[in-house]
Backbone as CSV, one residue per row, in Angstrom:
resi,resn,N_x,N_y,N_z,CA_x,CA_y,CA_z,C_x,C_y,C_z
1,UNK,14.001,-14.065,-12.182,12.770,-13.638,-11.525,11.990,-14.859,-11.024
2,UNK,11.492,-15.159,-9.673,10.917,-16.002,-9.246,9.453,-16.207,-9.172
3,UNK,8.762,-14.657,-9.252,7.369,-14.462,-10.119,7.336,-13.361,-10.766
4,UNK,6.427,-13.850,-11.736,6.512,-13.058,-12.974,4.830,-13.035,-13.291
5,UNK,3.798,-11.879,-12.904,2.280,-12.364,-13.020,1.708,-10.613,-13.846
6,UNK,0.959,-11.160,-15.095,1.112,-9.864,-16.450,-0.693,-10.551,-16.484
7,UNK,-1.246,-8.997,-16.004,-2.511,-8.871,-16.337,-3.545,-10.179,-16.013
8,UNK,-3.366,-10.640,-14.771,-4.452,-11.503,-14.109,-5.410,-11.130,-13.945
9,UNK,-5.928,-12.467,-13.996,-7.268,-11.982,-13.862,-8.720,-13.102,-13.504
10,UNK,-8.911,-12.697,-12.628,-10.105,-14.586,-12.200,-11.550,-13.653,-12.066
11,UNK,-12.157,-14.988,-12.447,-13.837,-14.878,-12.255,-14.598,-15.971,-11.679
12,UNK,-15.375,-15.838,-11.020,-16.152,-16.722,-10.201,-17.569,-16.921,-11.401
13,UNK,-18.232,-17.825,-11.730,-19.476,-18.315,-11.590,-20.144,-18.782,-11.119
14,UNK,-21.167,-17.925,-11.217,-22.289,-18.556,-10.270,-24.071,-18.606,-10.901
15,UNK,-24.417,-20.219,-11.871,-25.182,-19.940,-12.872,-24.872,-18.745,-13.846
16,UNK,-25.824,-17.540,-13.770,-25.491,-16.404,-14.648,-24.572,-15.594,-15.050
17,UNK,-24.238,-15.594,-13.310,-23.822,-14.504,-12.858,-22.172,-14.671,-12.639
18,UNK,-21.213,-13.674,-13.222,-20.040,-13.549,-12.948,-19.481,-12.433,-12.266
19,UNK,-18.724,-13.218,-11.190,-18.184,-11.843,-10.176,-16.611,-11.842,-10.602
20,UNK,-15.973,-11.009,-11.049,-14.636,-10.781,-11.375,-14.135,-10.321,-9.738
21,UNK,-12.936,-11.429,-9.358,-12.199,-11.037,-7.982,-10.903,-10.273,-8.326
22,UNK,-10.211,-11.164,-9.329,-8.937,-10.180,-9.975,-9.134,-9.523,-11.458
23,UNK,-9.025,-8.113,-10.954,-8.983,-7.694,-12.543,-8.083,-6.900,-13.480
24,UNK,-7.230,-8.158,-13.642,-5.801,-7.518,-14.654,-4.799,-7.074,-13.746
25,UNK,-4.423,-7.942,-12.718,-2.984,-7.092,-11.996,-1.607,-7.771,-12.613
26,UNK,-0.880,-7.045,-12.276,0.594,-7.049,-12.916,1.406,-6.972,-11.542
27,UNK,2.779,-8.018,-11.550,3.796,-7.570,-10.748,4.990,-8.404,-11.097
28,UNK,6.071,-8.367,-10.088,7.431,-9.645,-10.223,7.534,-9.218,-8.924
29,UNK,7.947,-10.411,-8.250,8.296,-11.010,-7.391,9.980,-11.417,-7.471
30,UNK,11.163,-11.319,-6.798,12.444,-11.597,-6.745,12.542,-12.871,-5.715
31,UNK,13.112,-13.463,-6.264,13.848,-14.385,-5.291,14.325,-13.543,-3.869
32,UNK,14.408,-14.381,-2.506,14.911,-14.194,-1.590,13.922,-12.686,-1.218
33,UNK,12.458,-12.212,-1.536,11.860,-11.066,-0.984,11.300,-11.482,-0.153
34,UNK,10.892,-10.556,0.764,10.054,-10.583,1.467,8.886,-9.668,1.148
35,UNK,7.741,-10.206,0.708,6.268,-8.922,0.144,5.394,-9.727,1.293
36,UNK,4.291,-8.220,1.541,2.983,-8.338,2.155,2.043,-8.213,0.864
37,UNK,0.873,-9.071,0.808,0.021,-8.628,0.197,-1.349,-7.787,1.086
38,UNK,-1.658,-7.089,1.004,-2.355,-6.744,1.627,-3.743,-6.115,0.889
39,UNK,-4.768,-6.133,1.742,-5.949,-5.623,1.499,-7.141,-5.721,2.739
40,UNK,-8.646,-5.678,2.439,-9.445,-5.685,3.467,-10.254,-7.116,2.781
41,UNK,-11.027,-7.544,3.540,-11.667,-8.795,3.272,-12.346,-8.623,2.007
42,UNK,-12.581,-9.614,1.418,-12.803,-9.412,-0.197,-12.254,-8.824,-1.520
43,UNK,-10.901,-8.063,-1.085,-9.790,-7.846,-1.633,-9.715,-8.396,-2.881
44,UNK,-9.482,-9.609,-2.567,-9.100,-10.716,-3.726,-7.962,-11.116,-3.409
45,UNK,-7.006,-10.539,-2.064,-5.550,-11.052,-1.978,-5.955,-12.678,-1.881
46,UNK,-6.652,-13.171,-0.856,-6.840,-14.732,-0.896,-6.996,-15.170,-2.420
47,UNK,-7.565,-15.032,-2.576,-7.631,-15.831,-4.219,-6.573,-15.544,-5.232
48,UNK,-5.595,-14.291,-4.786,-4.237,-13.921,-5.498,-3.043,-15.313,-4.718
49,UNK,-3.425,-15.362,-3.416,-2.332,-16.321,-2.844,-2.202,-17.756,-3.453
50,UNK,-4.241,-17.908,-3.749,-4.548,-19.307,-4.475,-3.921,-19.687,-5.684
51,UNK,-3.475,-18.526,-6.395,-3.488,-18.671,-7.693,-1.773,-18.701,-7.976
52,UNK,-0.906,-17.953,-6.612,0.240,-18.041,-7.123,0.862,-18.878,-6.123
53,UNK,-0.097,-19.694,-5.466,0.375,-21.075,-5.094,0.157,-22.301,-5.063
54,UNK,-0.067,-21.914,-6.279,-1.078,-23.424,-7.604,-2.135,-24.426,-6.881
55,UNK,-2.829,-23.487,-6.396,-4.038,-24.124,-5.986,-5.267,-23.348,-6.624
56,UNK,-5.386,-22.981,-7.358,-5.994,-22.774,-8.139,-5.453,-21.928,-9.853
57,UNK,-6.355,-21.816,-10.792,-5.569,-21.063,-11.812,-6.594,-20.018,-12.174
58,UNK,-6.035,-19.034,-12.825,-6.326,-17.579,-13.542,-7.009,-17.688,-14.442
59,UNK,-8.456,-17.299,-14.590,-9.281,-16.825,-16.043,-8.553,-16.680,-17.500
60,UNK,-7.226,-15.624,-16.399,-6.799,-15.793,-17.839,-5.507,-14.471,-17.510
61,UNK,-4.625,-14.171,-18.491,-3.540,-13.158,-18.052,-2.412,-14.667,-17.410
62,UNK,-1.117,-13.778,-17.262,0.199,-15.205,-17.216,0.446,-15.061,-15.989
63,UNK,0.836,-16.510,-15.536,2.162,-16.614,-14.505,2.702,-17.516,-14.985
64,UNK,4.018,-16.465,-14.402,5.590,-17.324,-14.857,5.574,-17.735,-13.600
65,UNK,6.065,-19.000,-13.267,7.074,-19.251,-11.494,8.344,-19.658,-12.168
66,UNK,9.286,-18.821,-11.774,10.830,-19.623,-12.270,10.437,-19.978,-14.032
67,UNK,9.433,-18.740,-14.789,9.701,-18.431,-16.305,8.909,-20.030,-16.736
68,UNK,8.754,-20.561,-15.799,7.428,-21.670,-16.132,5.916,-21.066,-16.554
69,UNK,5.348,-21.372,-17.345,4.084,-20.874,-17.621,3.035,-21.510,-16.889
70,UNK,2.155,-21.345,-15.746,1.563,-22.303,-14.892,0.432,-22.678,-15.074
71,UNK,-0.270,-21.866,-15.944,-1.924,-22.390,-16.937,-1.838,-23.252,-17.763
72,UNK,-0.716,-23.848,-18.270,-0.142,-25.267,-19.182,-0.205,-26.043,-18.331
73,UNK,0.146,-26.235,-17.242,0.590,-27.380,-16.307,-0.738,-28.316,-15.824
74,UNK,-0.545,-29.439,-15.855,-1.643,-30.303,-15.788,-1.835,-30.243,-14.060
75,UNK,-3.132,-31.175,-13.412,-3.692,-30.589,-12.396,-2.092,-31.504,-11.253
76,UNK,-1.844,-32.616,-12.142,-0.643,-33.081,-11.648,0.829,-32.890,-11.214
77,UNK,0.806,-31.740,-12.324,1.901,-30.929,-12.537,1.910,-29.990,-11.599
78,UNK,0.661,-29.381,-10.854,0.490,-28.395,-10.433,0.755,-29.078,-8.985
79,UNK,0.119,-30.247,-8.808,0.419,-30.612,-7.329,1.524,-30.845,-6.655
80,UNK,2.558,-31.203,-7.722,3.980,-31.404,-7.920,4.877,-30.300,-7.875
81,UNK,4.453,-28.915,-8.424,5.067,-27.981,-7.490,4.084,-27.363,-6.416
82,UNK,3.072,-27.665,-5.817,2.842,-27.486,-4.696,3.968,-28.289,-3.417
83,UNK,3.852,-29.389,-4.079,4.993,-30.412,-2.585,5.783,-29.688,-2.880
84,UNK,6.970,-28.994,-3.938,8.174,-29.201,-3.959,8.652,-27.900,-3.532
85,UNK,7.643,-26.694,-4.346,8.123,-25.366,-4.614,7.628,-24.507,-3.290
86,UNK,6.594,-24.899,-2.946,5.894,-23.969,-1.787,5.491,-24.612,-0.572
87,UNK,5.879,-23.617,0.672,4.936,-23.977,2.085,4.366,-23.605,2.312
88,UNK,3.310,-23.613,3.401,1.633,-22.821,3.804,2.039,-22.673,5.660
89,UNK,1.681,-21.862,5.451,1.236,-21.144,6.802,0.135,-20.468,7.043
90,UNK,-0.664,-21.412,8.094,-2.291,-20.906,7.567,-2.696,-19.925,9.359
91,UNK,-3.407,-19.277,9.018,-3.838,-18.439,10.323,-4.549,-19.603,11.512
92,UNK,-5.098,-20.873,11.055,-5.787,-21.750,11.952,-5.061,-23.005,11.914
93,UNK,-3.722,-22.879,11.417,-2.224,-23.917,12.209,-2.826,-24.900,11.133
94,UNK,-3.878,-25.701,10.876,-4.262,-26.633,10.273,-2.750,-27.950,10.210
95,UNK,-2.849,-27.937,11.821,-2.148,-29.210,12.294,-3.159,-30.354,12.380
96,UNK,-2.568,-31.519,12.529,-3.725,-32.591,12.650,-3.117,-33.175,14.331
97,UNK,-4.391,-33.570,14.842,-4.127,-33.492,16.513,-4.070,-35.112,16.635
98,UNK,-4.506,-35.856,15.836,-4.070,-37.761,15.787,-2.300,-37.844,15.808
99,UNK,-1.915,-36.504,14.976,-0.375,-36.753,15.028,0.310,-36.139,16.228
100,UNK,1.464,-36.687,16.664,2.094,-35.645,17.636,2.998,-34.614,16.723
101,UNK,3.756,-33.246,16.965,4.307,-32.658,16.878,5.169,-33.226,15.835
102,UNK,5.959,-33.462,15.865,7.303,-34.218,15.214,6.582,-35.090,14.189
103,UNK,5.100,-35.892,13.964,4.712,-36.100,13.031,4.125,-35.244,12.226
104,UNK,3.712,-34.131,12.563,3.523,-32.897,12.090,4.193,-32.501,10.989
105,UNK,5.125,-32.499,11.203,6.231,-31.433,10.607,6.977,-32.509,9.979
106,UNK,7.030,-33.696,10.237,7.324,-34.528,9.030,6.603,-35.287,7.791
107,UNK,5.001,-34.993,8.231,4.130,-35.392,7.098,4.747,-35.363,6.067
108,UNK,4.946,-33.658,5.149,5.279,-33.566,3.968,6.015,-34.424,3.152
109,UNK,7.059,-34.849,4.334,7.909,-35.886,3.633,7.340,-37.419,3.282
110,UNK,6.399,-37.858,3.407,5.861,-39.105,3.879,5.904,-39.624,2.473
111,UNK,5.505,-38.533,1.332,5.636,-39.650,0.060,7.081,-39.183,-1.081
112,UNK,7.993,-39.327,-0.375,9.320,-38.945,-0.733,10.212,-40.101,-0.652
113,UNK,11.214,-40.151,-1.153,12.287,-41.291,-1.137,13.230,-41.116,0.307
114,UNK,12.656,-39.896,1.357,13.727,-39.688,2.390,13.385,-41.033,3.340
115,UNK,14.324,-41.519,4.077,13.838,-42.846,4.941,13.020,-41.957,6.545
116,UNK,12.086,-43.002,6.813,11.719,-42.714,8.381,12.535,-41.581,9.253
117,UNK,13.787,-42.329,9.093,14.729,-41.996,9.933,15.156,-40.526,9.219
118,UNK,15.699,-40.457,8.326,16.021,-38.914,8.098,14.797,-38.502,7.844
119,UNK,13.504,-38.320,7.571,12.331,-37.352,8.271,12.026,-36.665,9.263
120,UNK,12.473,-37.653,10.129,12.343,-37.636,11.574,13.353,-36.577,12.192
121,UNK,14.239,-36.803,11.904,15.713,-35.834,11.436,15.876,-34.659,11.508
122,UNK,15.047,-34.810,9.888,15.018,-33.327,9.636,13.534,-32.716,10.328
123,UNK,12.897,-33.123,11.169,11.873,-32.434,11.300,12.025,-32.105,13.251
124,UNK,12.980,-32.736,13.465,13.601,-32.356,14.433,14.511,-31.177,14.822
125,UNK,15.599,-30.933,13.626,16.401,-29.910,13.361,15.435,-28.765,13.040
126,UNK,14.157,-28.795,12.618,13.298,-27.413,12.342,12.923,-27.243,13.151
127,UNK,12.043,-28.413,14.330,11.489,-28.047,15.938,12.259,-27.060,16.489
128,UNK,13.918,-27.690,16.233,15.155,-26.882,17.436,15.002,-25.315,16.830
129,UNK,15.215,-25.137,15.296,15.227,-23.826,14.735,14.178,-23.040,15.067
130,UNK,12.878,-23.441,15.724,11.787,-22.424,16.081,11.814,-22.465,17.161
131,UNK,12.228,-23.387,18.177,12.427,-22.987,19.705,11.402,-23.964,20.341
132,UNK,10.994,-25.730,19.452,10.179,-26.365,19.994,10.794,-27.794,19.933
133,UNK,12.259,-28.076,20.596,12.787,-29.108,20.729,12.248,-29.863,21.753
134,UNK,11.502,-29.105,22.759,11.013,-29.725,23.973,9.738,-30.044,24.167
135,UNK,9.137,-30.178,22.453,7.960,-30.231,22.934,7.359,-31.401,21.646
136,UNK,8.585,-32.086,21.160,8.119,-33.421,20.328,7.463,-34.413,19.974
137,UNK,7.623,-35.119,21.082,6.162,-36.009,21.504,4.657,-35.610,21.860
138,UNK,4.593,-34.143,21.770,3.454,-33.572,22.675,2.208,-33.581,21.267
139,UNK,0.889,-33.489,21.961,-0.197,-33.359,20.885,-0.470,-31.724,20.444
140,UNK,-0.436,-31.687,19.154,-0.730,-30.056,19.301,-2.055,-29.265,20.008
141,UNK,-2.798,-30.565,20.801,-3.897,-29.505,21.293,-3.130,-29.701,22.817
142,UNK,-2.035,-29.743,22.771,-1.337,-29.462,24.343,-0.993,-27.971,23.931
143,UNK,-0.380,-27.685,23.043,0.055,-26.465,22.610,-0.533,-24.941,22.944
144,UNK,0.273,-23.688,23.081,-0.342,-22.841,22.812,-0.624,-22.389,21.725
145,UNK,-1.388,-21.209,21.064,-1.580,-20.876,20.292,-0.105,-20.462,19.158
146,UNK,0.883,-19.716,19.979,2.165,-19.238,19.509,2.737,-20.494,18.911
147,UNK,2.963,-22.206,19.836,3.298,-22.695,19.648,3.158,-23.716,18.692
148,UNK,1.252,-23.685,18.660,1.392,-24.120,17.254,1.641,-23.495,15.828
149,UNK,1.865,-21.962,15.673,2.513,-21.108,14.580,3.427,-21.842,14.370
150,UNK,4.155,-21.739,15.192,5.592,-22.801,15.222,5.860,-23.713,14.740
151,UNK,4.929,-24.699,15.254,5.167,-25.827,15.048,5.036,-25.930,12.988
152,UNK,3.853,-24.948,12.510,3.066,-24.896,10.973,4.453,-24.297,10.456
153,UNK,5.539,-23.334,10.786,6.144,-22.860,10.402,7.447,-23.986,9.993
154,UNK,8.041,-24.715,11.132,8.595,-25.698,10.724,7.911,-26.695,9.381
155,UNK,6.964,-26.884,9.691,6.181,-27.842,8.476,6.563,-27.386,7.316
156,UNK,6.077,-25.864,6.933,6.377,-25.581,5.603,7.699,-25.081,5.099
157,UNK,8.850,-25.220,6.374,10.010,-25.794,5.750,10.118,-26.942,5.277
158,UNK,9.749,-28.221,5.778,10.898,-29.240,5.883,10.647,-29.627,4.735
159,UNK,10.382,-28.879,3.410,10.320,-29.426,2.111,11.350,-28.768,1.330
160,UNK,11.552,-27.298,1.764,12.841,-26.826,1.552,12.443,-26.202,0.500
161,UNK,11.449,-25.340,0.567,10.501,-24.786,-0.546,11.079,-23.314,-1.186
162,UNK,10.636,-22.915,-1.910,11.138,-22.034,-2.652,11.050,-20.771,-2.182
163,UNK,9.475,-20.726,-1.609,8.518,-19.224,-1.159,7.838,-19.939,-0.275
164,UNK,7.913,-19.195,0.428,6.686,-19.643,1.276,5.603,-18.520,1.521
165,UNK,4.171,-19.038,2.232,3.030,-18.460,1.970,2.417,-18.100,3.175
166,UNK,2.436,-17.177,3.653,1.786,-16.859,5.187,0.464,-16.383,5.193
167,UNK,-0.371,-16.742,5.170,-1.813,-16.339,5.436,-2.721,-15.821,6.361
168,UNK,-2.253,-14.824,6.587,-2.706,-13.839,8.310,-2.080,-15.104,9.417
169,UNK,-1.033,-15.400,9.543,-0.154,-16.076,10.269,-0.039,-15.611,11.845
170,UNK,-0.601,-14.136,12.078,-0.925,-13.485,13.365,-2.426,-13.486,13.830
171,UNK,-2.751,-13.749,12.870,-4.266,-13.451,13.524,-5.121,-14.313,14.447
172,UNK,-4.704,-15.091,14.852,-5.159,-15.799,15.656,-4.597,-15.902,17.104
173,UNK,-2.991,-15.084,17.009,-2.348,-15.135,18.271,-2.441,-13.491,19.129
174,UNK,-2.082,-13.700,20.255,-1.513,-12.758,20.835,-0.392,-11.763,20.386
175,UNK,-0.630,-10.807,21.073,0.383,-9.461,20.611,1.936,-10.350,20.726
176,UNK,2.245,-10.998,21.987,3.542,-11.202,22.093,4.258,-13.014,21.040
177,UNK,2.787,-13.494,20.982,3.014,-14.298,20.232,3.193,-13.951,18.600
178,UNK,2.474,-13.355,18.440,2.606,-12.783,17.070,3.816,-12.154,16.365
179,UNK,4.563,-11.735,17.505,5.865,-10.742,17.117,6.661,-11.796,17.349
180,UNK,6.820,-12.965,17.969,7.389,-13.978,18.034,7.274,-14.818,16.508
181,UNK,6.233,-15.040,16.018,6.389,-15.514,14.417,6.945,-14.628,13.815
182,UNK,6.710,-13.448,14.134,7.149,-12.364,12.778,8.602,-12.783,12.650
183,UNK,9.137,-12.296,14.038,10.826,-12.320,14.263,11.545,-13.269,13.114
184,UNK,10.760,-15.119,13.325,10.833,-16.137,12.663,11.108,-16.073,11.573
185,UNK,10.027,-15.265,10.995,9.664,-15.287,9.174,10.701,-14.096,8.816
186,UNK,11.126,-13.324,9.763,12.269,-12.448,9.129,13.607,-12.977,9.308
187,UNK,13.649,-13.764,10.138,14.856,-14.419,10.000,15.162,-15.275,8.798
188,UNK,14.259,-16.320,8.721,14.104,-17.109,7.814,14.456,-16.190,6.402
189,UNK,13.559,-15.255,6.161,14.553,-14.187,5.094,15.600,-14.036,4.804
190,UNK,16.375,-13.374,6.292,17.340,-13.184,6.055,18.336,-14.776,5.549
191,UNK,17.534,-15.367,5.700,18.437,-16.646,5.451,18.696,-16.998,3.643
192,UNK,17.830,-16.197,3.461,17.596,-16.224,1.774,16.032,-16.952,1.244
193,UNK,15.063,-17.508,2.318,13.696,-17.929,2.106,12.643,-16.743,1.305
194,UNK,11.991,-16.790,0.376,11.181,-15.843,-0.216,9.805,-15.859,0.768
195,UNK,9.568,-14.983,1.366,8.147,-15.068,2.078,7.087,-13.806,1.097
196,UNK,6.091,-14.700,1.037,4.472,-13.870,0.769,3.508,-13.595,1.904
197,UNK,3.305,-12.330,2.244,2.679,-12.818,3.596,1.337,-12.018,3.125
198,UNK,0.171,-12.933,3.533,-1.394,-12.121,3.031,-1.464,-11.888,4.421
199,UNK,-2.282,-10.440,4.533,-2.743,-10.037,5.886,-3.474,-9.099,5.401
200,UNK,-4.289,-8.353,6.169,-5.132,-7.158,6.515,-4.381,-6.234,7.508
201,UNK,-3.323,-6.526,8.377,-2.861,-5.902,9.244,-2.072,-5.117,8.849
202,UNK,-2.090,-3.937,9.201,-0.933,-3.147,8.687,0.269,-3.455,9.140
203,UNK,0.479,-3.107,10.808,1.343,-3.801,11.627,1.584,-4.471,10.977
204,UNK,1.511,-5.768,11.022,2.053,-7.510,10.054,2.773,-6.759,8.851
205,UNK,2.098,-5.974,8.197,2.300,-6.313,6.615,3.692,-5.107,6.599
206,UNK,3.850,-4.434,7.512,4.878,-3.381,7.671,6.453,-4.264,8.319
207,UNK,6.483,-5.539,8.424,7.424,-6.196,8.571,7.932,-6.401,6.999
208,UNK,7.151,-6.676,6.459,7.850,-6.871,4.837,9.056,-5.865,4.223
209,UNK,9.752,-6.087,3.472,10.653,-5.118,2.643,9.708,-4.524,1.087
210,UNK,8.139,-5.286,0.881,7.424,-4.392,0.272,5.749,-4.518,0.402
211,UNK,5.393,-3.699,0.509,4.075,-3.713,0.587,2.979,-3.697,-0.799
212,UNK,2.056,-4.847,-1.591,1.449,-5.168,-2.197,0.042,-4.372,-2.023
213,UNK,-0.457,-3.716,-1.880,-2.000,-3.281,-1.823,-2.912,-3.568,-2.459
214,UNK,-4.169,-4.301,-2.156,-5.006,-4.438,-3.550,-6.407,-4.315,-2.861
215,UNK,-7.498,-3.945,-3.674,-8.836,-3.266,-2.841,-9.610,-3.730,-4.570
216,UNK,-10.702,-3.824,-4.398,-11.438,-4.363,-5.294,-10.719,-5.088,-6.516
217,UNK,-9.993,-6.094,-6.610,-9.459,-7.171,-7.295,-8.231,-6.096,-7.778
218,UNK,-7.541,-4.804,-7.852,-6.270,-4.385,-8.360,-5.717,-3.811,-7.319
219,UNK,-4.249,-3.554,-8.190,-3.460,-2.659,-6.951,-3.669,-1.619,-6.964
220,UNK,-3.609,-1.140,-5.803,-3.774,0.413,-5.491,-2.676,0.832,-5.028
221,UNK,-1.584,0.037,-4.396,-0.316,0.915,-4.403,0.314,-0.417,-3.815
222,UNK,2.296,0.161,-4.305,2.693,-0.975,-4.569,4.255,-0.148,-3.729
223,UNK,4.711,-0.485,-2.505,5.629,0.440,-2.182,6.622,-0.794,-1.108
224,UNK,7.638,-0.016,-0.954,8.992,-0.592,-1.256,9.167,-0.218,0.191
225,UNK,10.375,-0.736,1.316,10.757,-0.347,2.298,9.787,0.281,2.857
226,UNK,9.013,0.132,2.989,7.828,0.915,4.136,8.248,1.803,5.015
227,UNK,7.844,0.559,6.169,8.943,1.576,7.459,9.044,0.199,8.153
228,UNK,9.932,-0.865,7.166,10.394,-1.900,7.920,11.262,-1.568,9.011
229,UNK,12.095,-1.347,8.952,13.097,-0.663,10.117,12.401,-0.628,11.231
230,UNK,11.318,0.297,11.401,10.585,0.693,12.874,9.839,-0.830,12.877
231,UNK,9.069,-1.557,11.935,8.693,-2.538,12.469,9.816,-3.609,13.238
232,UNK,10.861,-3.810,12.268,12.005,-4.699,13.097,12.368,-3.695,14.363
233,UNK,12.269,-3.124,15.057,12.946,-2.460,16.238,11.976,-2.290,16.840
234,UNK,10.516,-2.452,16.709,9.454,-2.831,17.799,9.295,-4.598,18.057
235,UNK,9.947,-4.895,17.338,9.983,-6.416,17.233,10.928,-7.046,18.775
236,UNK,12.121,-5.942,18.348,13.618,-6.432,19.226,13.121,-5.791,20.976
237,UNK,11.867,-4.878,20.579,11.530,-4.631,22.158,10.961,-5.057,23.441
């Protein structure tokens, strides 16, 4: 099992006052899935993504990642499977525009034992895999919107991560751009990549093979095969 999360649960302070965002959810996660988490703003899915992609930790209740216990792990430990175990895909690309493209997507590697040269490499071979070989040298504020998805999507490969983390990954693009990432992130599946994808969209979240629901910090329903099918075949249209 690749997550394993039994009765979570987070709280915010603020002076007095405590606002509970998660309260007591339960699930597992499989290797090689594809899940939507879904909800409406204030949900708590964001702060569920925080927590099971060690950027932040739980009040209290377990996560296993890979049967690791992750509330033991020092803040070091935690950053250490952030580089190793997980990628981000954020809805606002959070590219840096001093770099070009191809430095982009090879950052991650920068404090690794890989040389210049195989960075460069490999962050080339991910450009070609999203369909942005031709656009290497370029600044990402040359980019379109689609293209910088792209470009964030390569990034949180080239670490070769375990799961990766999509964070309303459409919401910022166009209808035709958007179905253009999706396509991506289902391929990448099929390749055997674990994707989490947080959204509000139904659309979006109906690409998954399961749908997560959560509405005032729990789940409210937790369902399997949706109607992926019709989403992949509005995809291919």
């Amino acid at each position: 099992m690749l997550i394993n999360v039994q009765n979570l649960k987070k709280d915010f302070t603020n002076g007095e006052v405590v606002t509970s965002v998660l309260k007591g959810i339960s699930f597992n996660i499989e290797k090689g899935s594809f899940v939507s988490i879904m909800g409406p703003s204030g949900s708590g899915k964001s702060t569920l993504m925080h927590i099971l992609s060690f950027l932040d930790k739980p009040t209290s209740g377990d996560y296993l990642f890979e049967d690791k216990d992750i509330k033991i792990l020092s803040d070091d430990e935690l950053a250490e499977m952030r580089s190793k175990k997980v990628g981000f895909i954020f809805q606002s690309f959070n590219l840096l525009h001093t770099l070009s493209v191809l430095e982009n997507v090879a950052l991650p590697l920068t404090y690794t034992d890989i040389s210049a040269e195989e960075r460069d490499q490999k962050a080339k071979n991910l450009l070609e895999q999203v369909g942005l070989s031709h656009r290497l040298d370029y600044s990402p504020t040359k980019l379109s919107g689609g293209e910088k998805q792209r470009v964030a999507i390569a990034r949180a490969l080239v670490n070769n991560p375990e799961v990766i983390f999509a964070d309303e990954p459409t919401g910022n693009l166009d209808s035709k751009s958007g179905a253009q990432v999706m396509r991506i992130l289902q391929e990448l599946n099929k390749k055997g990549n674990t994707i989490i994808l947080v959204t509000h969209e139904k659309f979006t979240a109906e690409h998954a093979e399961r749908i997560i629901k959560i509405k005032d910090g729990n789940i409210i329903e937790d369902t399997r095969d949706f109607s992926r099918q019709k989403a992949q075949e509005d995809l291919k249209k």
